[in-house]
DRENVOTI-890364 format. One record per residue (C-alpha): residue number from 0; residue in one letter; x, y, z. Coordinates in steps of 0.001 Angstrom, whole numbers, plus 500000, padded with zeros to 6 digits. Last residue first. Layout:
<rec num="NUM" residuo="A" X="X" Y="Y" Z="Z"/>
...
This chain:
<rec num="172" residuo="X" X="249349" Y="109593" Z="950144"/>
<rec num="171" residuo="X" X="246387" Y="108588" Z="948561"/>
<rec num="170" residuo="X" X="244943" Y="112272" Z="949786"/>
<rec num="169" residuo="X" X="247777" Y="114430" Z="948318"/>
<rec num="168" residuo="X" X="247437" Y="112636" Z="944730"/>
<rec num="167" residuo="X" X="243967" Y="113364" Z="945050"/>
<rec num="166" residuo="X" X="244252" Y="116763" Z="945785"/>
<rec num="165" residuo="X" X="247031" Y="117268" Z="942717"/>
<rec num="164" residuo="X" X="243868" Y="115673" Z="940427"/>
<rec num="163" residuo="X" X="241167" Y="117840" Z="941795"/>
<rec num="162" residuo="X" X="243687" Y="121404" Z="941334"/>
<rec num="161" residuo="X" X="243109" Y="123877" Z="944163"/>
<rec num="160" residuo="X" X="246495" Y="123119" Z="945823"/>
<rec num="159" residuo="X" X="246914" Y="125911" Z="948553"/>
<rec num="158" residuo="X" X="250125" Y="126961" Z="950975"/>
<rec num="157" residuo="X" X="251279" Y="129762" Z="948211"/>
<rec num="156" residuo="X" X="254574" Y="128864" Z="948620"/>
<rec num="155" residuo="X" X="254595" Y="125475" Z="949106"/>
<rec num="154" residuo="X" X="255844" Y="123735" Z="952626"/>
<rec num="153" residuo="X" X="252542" Y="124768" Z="954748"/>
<rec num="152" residuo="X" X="250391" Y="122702" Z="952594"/>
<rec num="151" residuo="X" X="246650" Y="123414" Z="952338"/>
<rec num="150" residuo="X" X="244775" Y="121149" Z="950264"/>
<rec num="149" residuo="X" X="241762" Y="122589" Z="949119"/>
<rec num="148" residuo="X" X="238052" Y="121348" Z="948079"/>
<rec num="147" residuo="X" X="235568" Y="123906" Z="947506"/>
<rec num="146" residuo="X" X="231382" Y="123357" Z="947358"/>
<rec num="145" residuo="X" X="229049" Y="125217" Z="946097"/>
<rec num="144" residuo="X" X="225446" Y="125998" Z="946975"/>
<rec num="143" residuo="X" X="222671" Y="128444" Z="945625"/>
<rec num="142" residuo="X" X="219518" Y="130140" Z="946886"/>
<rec num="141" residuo="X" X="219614" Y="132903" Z="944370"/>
<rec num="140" residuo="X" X="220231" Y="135550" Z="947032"/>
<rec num="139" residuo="X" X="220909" Y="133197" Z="950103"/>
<rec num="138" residuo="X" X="224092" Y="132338" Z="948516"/>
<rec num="137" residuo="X" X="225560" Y="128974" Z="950448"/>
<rec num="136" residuo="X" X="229333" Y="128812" Z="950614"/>
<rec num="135" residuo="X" X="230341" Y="125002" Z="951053"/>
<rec num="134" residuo="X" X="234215" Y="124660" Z="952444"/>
<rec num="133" residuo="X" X="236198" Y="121288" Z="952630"/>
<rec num="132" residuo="X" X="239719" Y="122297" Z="953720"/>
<rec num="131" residuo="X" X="242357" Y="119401" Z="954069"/>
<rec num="130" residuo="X" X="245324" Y="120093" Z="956112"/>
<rec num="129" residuo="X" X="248700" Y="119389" Z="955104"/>
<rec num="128" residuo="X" X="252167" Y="120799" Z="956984"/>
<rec num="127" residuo="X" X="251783" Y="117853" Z="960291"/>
<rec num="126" residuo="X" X="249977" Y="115268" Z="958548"/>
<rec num="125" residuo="X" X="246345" Y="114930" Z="957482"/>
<rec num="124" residuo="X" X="245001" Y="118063" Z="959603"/>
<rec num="123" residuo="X" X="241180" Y="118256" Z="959012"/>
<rec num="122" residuo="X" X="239296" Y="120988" Z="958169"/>
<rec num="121" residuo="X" X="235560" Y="121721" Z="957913"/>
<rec num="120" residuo="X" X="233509" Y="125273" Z="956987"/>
<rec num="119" residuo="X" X="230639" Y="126682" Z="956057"/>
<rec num="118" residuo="X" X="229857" Y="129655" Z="954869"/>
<rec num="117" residuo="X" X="227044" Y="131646" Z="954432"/>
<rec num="116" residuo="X" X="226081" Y="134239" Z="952051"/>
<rec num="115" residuo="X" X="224048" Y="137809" Z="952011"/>
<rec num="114" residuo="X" X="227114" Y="139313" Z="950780"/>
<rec num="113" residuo="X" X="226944" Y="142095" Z="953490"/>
<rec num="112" residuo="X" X="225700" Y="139769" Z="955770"/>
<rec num="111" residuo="X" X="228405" Y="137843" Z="955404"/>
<rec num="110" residuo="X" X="227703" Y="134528" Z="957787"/>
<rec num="109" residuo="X" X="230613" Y="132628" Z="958769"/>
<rec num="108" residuo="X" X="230237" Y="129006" Z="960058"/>
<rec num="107" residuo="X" X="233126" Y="126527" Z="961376"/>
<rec num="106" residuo="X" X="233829" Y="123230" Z="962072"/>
<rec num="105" residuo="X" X="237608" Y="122159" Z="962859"/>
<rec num="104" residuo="X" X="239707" Y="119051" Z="962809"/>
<rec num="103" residuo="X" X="243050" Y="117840" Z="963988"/>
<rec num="102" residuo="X" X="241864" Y="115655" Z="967297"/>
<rec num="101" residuo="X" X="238562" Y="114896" Z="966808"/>
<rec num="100" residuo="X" X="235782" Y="117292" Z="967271"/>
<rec num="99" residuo="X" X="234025" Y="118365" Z="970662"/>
<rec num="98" residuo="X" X="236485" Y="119014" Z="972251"/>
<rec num="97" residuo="X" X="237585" Y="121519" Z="969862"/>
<rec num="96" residuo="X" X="234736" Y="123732" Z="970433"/>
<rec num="95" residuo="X" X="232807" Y="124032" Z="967338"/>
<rec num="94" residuo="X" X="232851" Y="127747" Z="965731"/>
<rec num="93" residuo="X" X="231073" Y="131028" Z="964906"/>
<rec num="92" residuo="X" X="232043" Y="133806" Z="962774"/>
<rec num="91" residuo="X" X="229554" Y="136716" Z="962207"/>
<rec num="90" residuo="X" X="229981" Y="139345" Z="959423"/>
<rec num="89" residuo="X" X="228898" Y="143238" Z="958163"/>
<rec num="88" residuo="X" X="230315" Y="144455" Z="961520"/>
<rec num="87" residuo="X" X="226927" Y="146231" Z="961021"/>
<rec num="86" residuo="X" X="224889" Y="143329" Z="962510"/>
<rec num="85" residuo="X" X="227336" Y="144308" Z="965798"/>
<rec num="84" residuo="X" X="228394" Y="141375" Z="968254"/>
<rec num="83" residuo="X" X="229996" Y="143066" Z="971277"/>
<rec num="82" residuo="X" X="226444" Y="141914" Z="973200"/>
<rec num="81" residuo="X" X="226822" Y="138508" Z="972082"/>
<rec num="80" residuo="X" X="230366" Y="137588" Z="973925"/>
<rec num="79" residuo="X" X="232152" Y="135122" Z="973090"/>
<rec num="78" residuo="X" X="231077" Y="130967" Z="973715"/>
<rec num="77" residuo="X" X="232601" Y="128821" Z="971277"/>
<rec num="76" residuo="X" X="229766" Y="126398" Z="970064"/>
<rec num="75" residuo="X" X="229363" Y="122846" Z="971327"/>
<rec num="74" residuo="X" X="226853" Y="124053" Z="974516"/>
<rec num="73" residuo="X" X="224859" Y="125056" Z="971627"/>
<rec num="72" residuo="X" X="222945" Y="128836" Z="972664"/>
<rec num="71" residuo="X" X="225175" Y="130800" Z="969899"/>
<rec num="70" residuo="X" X="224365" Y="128871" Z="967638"/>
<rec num="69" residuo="X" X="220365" Y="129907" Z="966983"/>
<rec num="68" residuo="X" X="219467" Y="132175" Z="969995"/>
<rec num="67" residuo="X" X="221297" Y="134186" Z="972311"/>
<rec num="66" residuo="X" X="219877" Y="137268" Z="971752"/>
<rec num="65" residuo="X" X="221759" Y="140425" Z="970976"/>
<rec num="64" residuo="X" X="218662" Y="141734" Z="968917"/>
<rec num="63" residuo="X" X="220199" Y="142444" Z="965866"/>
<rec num="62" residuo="X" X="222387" Y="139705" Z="965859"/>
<rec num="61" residuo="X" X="220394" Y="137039" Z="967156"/>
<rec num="60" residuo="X" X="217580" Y="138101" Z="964185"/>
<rec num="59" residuo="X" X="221042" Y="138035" Z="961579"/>
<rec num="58" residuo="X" X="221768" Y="134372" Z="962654"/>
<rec num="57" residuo="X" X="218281" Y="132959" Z="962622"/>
<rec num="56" residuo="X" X="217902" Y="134684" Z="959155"/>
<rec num="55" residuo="X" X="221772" Y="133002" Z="957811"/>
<rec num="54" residuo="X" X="220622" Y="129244" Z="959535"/>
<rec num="53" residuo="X" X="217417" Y="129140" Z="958395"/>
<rec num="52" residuo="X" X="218128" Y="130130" Z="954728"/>
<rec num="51" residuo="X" X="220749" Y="127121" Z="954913"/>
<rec num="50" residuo="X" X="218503" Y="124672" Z="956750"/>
<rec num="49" residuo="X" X="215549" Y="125070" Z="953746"/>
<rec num="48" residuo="X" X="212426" Y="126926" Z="953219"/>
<rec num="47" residuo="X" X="213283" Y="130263" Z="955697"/>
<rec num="46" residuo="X" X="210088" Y="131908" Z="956900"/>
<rec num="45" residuo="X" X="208735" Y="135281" Z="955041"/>
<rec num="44" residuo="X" X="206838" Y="137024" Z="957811"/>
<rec num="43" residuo="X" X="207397" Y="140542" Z="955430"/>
<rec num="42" residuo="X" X="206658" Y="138816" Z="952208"/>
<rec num="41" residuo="X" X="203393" Y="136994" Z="953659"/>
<rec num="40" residuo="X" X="202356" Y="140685" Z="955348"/>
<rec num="39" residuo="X" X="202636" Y="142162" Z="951506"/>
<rec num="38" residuo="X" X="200706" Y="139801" Z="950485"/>
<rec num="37" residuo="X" X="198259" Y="139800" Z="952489"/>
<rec num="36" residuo="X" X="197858" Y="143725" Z="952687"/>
<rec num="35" residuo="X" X="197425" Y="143234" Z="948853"/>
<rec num="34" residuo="X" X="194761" Y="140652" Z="948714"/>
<rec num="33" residuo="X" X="193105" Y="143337" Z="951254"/>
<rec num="32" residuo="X" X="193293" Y="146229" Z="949460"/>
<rec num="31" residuo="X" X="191910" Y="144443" Z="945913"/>
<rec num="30" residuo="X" X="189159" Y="142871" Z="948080"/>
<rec num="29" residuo="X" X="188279" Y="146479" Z="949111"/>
<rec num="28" residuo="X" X="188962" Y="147630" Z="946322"/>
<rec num="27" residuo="X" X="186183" Y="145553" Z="944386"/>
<rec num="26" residuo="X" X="183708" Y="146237" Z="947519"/>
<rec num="25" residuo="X" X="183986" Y="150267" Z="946547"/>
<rec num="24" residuo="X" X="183594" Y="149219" Z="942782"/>
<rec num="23" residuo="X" X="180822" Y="147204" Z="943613"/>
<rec num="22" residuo="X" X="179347" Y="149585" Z="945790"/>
<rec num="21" residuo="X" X="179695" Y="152394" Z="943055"/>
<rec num="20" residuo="X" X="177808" Y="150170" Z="940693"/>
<rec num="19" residuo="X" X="174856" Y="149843" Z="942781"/>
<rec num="18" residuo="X" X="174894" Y="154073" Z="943243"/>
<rec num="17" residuo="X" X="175405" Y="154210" Z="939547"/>
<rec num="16" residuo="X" X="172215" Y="151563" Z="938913"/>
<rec num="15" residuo="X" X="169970" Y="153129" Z="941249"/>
<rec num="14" residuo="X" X="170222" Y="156803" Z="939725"/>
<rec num="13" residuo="X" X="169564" Y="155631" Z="936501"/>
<rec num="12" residuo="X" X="166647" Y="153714" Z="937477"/>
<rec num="11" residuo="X" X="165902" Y="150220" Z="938800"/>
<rec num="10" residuo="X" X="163084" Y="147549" Z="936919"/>
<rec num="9" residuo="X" X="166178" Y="145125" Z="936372"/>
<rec num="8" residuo="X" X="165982" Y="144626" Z="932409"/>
<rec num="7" residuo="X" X="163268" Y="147152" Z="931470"/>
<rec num="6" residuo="X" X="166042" Y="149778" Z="932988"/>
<rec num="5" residuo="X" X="163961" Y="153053" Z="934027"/>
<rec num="4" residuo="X" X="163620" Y="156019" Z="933101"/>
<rec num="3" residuo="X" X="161301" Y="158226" Z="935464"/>
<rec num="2" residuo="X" X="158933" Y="160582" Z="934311"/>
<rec num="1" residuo="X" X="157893" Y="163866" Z="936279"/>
<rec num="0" residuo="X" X="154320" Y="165108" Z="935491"/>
């Protein structure tokens, strides 16, 4: 006579139990494969969390597909041509028309893809030699901003006082 063992807890034999806990292993990777996809497909679709990170991935997507997205679609940007526009030139440059500023100043952007940074950038003439530079240089890497002051004067040899106390002396002028 054949005897069967069986487990006085769940009435199910030996054979039962392994083949139950093979299904929950099987359904455990299966919930382990799918947390995973997800993931992964969250990284991937990643979507910018502030204007900066918009700006440099809205940028790099025009450049790689030659679409004229993001700047390059304002009516107040410098129109050039997207198509000569390579995402291995390593950079992209893009500026305000100048009627669209007041007389004296600029606005412009340059994204390092290389770098991963962008920079942006406003100058104003004060007088015909000085110009004032403000410049913030965003690192998408570790999501930081700084900020430069300058003075750029045409009559000094190197053409730029970095110092905050020479700036101000410039700007009560």
């Amino acid at each position: 006579m054949k005897t069967i063992d069986i487990n006085s807890s769940t009435g199910k034999t030996k054979k039962q139990n392994s083949k139950t806990r093979l299904q929950q292993y099987i359904m455990l990777l299966a919930i382990l494969f799918i947390t995973v996809a997800t993931i992964l497909i969250l990284k991937k679709s990643y979507t910018p969390k502030n204007i900066f990170d918009e700006m440099y991935y809205s940028e790099i997507k025009a450049s790689k597909k030659q679409e004229r997205i993001g700047f390059s679609n304002m009516e107040e940007i410098v129109s050039r041509d997207r198509n000569r526009t390579n995402y291995k030139e390593l950079y992209l440059s893009e500026e305000y028309k100048s009627n669209v500023l007041n007389d004296g100043e600029s606005l412009g952007f340059l994204f390092l893809f290389n770098k991963k940074s962008a920079d942006i950038t406003y100058a104003i003439r004060l007088v015909d030699h000085i110009s004032l530079h403000i410049r913030y240089d965003y690192c998408v890497s570790n999501k930081t901003l700084k900020n430069y002051i300058v003075i750029h004067d045409e009559n000094l040899s190197n053409f730029t006082v970095k110092n905050k106390q020479a700036i101000r002396t410039y700007l009560n002028r």
